[in-house]
Structure formats: C-alpha cells, structure tokens
C-alpha positions, 0 to 999 in steps of 0.5 A: 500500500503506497504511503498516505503523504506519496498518495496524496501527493500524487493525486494533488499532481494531477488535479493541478494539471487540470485546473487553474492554479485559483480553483487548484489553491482554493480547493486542494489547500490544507488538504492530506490524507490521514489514513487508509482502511479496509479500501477506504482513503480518508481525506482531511480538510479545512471546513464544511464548505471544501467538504462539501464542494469536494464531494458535490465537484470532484469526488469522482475525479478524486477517487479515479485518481486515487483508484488509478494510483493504488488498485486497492482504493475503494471509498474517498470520505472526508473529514474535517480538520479540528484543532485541539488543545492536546492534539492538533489532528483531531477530526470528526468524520462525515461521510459524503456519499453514505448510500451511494457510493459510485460503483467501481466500473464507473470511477476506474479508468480501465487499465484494458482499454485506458479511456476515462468513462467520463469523455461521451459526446453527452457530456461534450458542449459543440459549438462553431469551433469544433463542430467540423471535428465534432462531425467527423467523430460522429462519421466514424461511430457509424462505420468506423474503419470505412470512412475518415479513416485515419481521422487526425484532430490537431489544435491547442492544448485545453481546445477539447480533442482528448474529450472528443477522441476518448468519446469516439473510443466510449462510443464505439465500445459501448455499442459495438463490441469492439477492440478499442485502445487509447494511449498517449504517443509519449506511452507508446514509445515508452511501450516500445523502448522497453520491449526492445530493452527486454528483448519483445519486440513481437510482443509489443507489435502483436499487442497494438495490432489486435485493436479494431479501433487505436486511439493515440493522443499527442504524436507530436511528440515522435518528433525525432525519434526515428525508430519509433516513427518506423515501428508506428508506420509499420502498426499504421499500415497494418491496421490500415489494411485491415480496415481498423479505425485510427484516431491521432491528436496533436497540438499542430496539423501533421504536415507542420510537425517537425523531424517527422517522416513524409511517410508518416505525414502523408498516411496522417493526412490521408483521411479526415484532418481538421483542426480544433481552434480556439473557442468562440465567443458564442461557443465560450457562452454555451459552455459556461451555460452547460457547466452551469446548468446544475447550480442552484444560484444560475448566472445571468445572461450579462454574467455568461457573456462577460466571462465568455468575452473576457476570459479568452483562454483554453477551456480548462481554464474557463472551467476553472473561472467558473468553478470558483465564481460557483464557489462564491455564489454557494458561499454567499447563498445567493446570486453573484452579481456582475460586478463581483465576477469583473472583480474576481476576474480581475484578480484571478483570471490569467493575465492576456500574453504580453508578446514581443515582436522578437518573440512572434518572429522566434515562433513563426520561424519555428513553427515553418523551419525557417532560420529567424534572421532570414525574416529581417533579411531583405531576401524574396524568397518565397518560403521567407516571405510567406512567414513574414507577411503571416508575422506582419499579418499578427503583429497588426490583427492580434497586437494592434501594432502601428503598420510604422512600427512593424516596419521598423522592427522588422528590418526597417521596411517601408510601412506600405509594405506592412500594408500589402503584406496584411491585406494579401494574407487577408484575402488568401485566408478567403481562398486557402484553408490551410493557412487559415489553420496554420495562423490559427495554430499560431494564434493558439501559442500567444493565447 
C-alpha cells in the first residue's frame, strides 16, 4: 500500500494539471490524507464548505485518481480538520456519499482499454469551433474503419480533442463490441523502448495490432525519434489494411510537425484532418451555460457573456473561472452579481500574453523551419516571405501594432509594405484553408 503523504501527493499532481492554479489553491489547500482502511482513503480538510464542494465537484475525479494510483482504493470520505488543545489532528468524520457510493466500473479508468468513462459526446458542449471535428467523430461511430479513416484532430492544448477522441473510443465500445485502445504517443514509445530493452519486440507489435479501433493522443511528440516513427508506420499500415479505425491528436496539423517522416505525414493526412481552434465567443457562452446548468444560484445572461468575452483562454481554464465564481455564489447563498465576477476576474483570471515582436518572429520561424534572421533579411524568397507577411499579418490583427512600427522592427521596411503584406494574407485566408489553420495554430501559442 503506497504511503498516505506519496498518495496524496500524487493525486494533488494531477488535479493541478487540470485546473487553474485559483480553483487548484482554493480547493486542494490544507488538504492530506490521514489514513487508509479496509479500501477506504480518508481525506482531511479545512471546513464544511471544501467538504462539501469536494464531494458535490470532484469526488469522482478524486477517487479515479486515487483508484488509478493504488488498485486497492475503494471509498474517498472526508473529514474535517479540528484543532485541539492536546492534539492538533483531531477530526470528526462525515461521510459524503453514505448510500451511494459510485460503483467501481464507473470511477476506474480501465487499465484494458485506458479511456476515462467520463469523455461521451453527452457530456461534450459543440459549438462553431469544433463542430467540423465534432462531425467527423460522429462519421466514424457509424462505420468506423470505412470512412475518415485515419481521422487526425490537431489544435491547442485545453481546445477539447482528448474529450472528443476518448468519446469516439466510449462510443464505439459501448455499442459495438469492439477492440478499442487509447494511449498517449509519449506511452507508446515508452511501450516500445522497453520491449526492445527486454528483448519483445513481437510482443509489443502483436499487442497494438489486435485493436479494431487505436486511439493515440499527442504524436507530436515522435518528433525525432526515428525508430519509433518506423515501428508506428509499420502498426499504421497494418491496421490500415485491415480496415481498423485510427484516431491521432496533436497540438499542430501533421504536415507542420517537425523531424517527422513524409511517410508518416502523408498516411496522417490521408483521411479526415481538421483542426480544433480556439473557442468562440458564442461557443465560450454555451459552455459556461452547460457547466452551469446544475447550480442552484444560475448566472445571468450579462454574467455568461462577460466571462465568455473576457476570459479568452483554453477551456480548462474557463472551467476553472467558473468553478470558483460557483464557489462564491454557494458561499454567499445567493446570486453573484456582475460586478463581483469583473472583480474576481480581475484578480484571478490569467493575465492576456504580453508578446514581443522578437518573440512572434522566434515562433513563426519555428513553427515553418525557417532560420529567424532570414525574416529581417531583405531576401524574396518565397518560403521567407510567406512567414513574414503571416508575422506582419499578427503583429497588426492580434497586437494592434502601428503598420510604422512593424516596419521598423522588422528590418526597417517601408510601412506600405506592412500594408500589402496584411491585406494579401487577408484575402488568401478567403481562398486557402490551410493557412487559415496554420495562423490559427499560431494564434493558439500567444493565447
């Protein structure tokens, strides 16, 4: 049995992985373990309120996490911390769920296929951001293997492609019987590494080529890693050939990914790729509303669209706003008003990026494989002078620079030069989806 403080500390890694650092401090602050019984974990907190707002909130992700890290878990109670004049850890314990503890099936991330139960298109809120990947995914439940195939959903992080990807994996396993098996590229090659170490290659290629559905999340990170890129080729084709649905993510479109093999972008591409950007306004609005909806103390209208033009970062961290402005309302035990939310965003909401031109130029050089100086060169060479209009283009569009000024930074150009460069990447953006998707992946750095 792993010790309670290793235990905790642990789960406190994930759940900060998952949550703004507010709603991480104002929930998981003064908390710890204090004993493990007969498959029960006992957690220690600070008053009624976290007691209450634990077990309503995060109970369930609390005990996945728990479950996950140590098999033998299988009840979370809380207790509330008293201090005493002899003993300071007293406590007076309170179980949360009494008579309805969650059955084991619904809490564990199964260790046989590694999907999380809580990712289903029930639970997804589309909107116009991510209605084309949320189209796809619907494609492939229905015939999966035959159509998309492979499907390939790229964006930020915190946009909603390991929810989408995980709920096309539920789906199809819920209803179809079939093979179906998630994994991060990162555990892959781990995966892989080992079984060469051990000298098992056949056993791992036999385990990855018996799935009728492979789900694989961040392949950008086989950047570089040569061998592991041919053994994914191989197990691609395979799968492939015998009609088996694949489903990748990653934080860029395939054919931006550096140090990858063409093999392997052009099979990436062969499919369905389609890009998740940053949510909309309209989109923000309705997830607010969604993760709302079970409040007994609803925000207004003015509320939910103040938060969805103002908090303009990824989804968790949207969800993280509004978990603490909850908190406030239930603390209050009435509506919040919206001069109280402008003020807590105020004070807790990240602060928008501050990002100089050297860095935006650092990025977009980066981001197309291209020597940064080259973009304050006076060459026209058409690979440079793409990046630079595209830089030109955020400098004015997202950072509201004077055209002058651009000019100046950027190798002294003439400030009608600017203007060209943003007006022409202007009206490619009507006729060229890629470099809509590509300025949107940019976009999704400097958020």
């Amino acid at each position: 049995m792993m010790d309670n403080k290793k235990l905790w500390d642990s789960v406190l890694v994930e759940m900060e992985l998952s949550l703004s650092k507010p709603n991480f401090n104002t929930w998981f602050k003064d908390t710890a373990i204090i004993r493990q019984e007969e498959g029960a974990v006992y957690l220690s907190v600070p008053n009624t309120f976290v007691q209450d707002w634990l077990g309503s909130k995060f109970h369930n992700t609390i005990l996945k996490a728990l479950r996950t890290l140590s098999g033998n878990v299988q009840s979370l109670h809380y207790l509330i911390s008293k201090e005493d004049m002899k003993e300071k850890q007293q406590v007076i314990e309170k179980t949360v769920q009494a008579t309805k503890e969650l059955p084991i099936q619904d809490t564990y991330i199964n260790k046989e296929d590694n999907l999380n139960p809580r990712y289903t298109f029930e639970t997804f809120v589309v909107g116009p951001f991510n209605e084309f990947a949320h189209a796809a995914s619907q494609a492939i439940i229905k015939k999966p293997g035959i159509v998309y195939n492979p499907l390939f959903i790229y964006g930020g992080t915190g946009h909603g492609k390991t929810h989408l990807i995980q709920a096309v994996g539920n789906h199809i396993k819920n209803t179809s019987g079939k093979k179906v098996f998630y994994t991060t590229s990162e555990k892959f090659f781990q995966e892989y590494v080992n079984a060469l170490q051990l000298n098992k290659p056949n056993f791992f290629k036999e385990k990855y080529r018996k799935y009728d559905v492979l789900i694989m999340d961040d392949i950008q990170f086989f950047s570089g890693k040569m061998k592991a890129q041919e053994e994914l080729f191989h197990l691609f084709n395979h799968l492939y050939e015998n009609n088996k649905q694949i489903i990748f993510s990653s934080d860029k479109h395939p054919g931006l990914i550096q140090d990858l093999e063409d093999r392997l972008k052009s099979r990436f591409s062969a499919g369905m790729t389609v890009d998740i950007p940053t949510p909309d306004n309209e989109s923000r609005a309705a997830i607010i509303r969604t993760k709302t909806a079970s409040d007994p103390h609803q925000l207004s209208k003015e509320i939910v669209e103040y938060l969805a033009y103002s908090v303009t970062g990824n989804i968790r961290e949207l969800e993280g706003i509004i978990n603490s402005i909850s908190c406030q309302s239930q603390l209050k035990d009435r509506e919040i008003t919206l001069s109280e939310v402008k003020n807590f965003v105020k004070n807790n909401a990240r602060p928008k990026k501050l990002v100089s031109t050297k860095e935006v130029v650092k990025t977009v050089a980066e981001f197309y494989n291209i020597e940064e100086q080259l973009i304050y060169d006076k060459t026209r060479k058409k690979e440079i002078i793409k990046p630079r209009q595209i830089i030109m283009y955020i400098l004015r569009e997202d950072f509201n620079i004077s055209y002058p000024a651009i000019g100046e930074k950027l190798g002294g150009r003439d400030h009608t030069t600017v203007m060209h460069s943003c007006e022409k990447i202007k009206n490619d953006m009507k006729l060229d989806d890629m470099l809509i998707q590509e300025i949107n992946q940019l976009r999704s750095i400097f958020v």
